[in-house]
C-alpha positions in Angstrom: 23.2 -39.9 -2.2 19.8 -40.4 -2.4 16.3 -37.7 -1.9 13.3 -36.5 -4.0 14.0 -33.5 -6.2 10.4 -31.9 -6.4 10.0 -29.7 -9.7 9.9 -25.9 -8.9 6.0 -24.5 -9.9 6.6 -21.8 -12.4 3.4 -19.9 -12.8 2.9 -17.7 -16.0 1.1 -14.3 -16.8 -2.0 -14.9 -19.2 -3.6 -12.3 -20.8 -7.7 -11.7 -22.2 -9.6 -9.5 -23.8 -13.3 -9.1 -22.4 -16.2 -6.6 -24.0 -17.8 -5.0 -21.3 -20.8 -2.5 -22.2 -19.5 -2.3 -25.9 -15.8 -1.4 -23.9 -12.8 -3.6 -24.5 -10.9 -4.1 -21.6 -7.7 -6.2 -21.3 -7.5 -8.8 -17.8 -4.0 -10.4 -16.5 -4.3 -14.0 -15.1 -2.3 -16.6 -13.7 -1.4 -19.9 -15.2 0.5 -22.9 -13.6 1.4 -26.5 -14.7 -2.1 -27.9 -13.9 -4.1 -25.1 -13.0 -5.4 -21.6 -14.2 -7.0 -18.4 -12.9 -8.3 -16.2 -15.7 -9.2 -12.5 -15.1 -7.2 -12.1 -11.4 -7.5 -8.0 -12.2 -6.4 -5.2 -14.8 -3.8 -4.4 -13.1 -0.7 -6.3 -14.8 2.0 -5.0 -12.3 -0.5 -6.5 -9.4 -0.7 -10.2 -11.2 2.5 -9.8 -12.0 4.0 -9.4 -8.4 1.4 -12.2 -7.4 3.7 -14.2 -9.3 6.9 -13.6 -8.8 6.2 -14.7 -5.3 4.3 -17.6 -6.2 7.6 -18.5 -8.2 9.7 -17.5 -5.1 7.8 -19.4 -2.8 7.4 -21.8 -4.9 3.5 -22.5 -3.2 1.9 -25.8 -4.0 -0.8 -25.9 -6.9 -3.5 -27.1 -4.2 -2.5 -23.9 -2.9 -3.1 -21.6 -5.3 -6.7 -20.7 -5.3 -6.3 -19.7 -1.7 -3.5 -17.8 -2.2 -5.3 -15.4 -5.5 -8.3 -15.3 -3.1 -6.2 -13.8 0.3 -4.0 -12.0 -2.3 -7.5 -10.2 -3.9 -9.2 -9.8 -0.9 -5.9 -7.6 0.3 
């Protein structure tokens, strides 16, 4: 039997702290194999359902920027 078994994308929750006016405020990101979307919002249940269906769907990497941008423009 022969095919092409294509690697499943498994995207990961990042996590930074910024200083804003002398505040510190914690961000939730996105990170995949080759690429990486800091600060996606402070709401960690949000990125973190943005992920789980990245990993479900498993959506291409050349994908992904479009798919933060329609998901934070919800």
């Amino acid at each position: 039997m022969s095919g092409t078994i294509q690697a499943q994308q498994h995207y990961r929750l990042t996590r930074s702290l910024l200083t804003v006016d002398s505040e510190v405020i914690t961000t939730y990101g996105i990170e995949g194999n080759a690429v990486s979307f800091p600060d996606v919002s402070t709401d960690k249940e949000k990125v973190l359902e943005m992920i789980e269906r990245l990993n479900r769907e498993q959506l291409e990497e050349s994908q992904f920027m479009y798919f933060i941008q329609d998901e934070l423009d919800r």
